[in-house]
Residue frames as qw, qx, qy, qz and C-alpha x, y, z in Angstrom:
[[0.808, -0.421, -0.255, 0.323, -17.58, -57.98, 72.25],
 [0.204, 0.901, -0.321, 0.207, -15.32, -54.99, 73.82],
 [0.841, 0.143, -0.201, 0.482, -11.94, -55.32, 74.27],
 [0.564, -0.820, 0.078, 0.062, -9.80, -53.64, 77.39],
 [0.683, 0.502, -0.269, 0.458, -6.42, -53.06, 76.61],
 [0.732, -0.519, -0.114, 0.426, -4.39, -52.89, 80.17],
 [0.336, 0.877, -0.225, 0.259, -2.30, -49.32, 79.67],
 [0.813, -0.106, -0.320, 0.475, -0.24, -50.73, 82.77],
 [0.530, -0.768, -0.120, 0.339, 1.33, -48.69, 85.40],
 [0.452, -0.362, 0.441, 0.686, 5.05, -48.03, 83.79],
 [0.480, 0.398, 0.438, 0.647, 3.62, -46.70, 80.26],
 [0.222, -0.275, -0.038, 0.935, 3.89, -42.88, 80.06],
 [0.269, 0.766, 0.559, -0.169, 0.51, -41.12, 79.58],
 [0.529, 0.194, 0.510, 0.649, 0.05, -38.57, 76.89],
 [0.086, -0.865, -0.408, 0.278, -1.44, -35.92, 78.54],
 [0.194, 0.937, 0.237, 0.167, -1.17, -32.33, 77.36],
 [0.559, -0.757, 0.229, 0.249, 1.15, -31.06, 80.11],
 [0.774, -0.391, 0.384, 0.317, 3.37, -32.79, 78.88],
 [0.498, 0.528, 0.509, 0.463, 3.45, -31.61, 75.33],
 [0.154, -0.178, 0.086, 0.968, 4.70, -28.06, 74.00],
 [0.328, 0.755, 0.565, 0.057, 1.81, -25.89, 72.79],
 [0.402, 0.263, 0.170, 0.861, 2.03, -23.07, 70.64],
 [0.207, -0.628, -0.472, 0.583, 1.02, -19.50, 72.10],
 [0.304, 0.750, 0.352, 0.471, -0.24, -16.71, 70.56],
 [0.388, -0.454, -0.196, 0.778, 1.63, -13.63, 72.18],
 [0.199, 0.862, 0.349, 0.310, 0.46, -9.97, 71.03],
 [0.332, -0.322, -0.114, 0.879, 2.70, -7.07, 70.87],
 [0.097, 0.869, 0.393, 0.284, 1.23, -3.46, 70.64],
 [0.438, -0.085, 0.047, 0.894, 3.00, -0.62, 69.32],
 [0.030, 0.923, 0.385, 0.000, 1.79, 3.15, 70.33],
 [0.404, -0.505, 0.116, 0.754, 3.52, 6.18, 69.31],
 [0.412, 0.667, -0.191, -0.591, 3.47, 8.68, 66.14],
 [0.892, 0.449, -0.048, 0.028, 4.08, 6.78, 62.94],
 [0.452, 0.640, -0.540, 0.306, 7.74, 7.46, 62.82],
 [0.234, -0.441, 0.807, -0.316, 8.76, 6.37, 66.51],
 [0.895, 0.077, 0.420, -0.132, 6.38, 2.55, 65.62],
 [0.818, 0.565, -0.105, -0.036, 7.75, 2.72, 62.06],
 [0.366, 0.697, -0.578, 0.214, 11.39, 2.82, 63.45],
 [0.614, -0.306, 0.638, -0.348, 10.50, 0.52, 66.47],
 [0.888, 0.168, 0.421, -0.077, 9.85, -2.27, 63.53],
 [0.812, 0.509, -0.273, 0.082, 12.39, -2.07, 61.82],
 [0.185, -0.674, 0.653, -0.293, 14.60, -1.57, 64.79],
 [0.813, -0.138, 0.519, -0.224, 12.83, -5.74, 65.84],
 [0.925, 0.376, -0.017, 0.051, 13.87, -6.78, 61.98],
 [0.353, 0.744, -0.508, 0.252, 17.16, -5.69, 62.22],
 [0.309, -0.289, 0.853, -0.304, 17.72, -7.92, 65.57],
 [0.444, 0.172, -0.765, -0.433, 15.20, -10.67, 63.81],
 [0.091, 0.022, 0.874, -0.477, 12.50, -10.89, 65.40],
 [0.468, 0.604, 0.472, -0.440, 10.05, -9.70, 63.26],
 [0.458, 0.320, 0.588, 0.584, 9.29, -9.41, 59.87],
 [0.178, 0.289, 0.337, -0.878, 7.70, -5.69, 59.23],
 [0.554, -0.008, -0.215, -0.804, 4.86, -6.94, 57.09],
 [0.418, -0.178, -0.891, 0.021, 4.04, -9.37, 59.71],
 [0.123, -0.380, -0.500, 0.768, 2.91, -6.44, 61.68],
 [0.276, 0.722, 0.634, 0.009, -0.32, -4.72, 61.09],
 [0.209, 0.577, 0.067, 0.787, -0.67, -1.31, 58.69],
 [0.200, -0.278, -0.540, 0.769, -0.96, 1.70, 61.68],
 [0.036, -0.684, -0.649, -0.331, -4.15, 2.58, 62.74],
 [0.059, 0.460, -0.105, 0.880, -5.18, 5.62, 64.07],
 [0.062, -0.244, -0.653, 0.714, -5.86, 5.71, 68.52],
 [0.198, -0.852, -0.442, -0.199, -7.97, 8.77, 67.87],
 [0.501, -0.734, 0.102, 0.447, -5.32, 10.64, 69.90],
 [0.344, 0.932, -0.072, -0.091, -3.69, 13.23, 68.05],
 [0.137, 0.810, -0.555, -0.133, -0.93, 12.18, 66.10],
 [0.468, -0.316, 0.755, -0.332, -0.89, 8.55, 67.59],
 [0.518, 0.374, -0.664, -0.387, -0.77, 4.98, 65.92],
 [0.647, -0.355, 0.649, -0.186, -0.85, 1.66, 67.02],
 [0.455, 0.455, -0.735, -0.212, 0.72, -1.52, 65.28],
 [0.759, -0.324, 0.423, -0.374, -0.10, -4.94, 66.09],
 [0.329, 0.469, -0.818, -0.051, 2.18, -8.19, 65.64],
 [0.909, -0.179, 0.201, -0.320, 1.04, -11.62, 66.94],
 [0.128, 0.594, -0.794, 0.025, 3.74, -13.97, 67.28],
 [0.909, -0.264, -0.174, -0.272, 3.04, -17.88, 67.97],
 [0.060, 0.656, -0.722, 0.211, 5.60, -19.19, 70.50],
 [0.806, -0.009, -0.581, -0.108, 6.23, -22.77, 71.47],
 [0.227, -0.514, 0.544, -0.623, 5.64, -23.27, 75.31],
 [0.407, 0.150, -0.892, 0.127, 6.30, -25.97, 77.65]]
């Protein structure tokens, strides 16, 4: 036998929306090794990043040129 459970009018639905989710944000650092390597440590020093939460620097292909990459999860409403 099923059963029907009345959710009524006044009880507050649990819908997504309504519920922080976490966000994956991606930062991407380009520049020679020394101007990324002093950009991350410039973000730890204001504490926003750890610097071996950020990836080792790879090489563009473009002469001289790096790129770092940091994913961050933020909680959005």
């Amino acid at each position: 036998m099923a059963q029907f459970i009345d959710s009524g009018a006044d009880v507050p639905s649990n819908s997504d929306a309504a519920q922080p989710q976490r966000e994956p944000v991606r930062h991407l650092l380009f520049g020679s090794l020394a101007a990324v390597q002093l950009n991350i440590k410039t973000l730890h020093k204001k504490g926003y990043a750890e610097p071996n939460d950020w990836s080792k620097p790879i090489p563009t292909g473009r002469s001289g040129e790096v790129m770092a990459i940091l994913v961050k999860y933020l909680w959005v409403d």
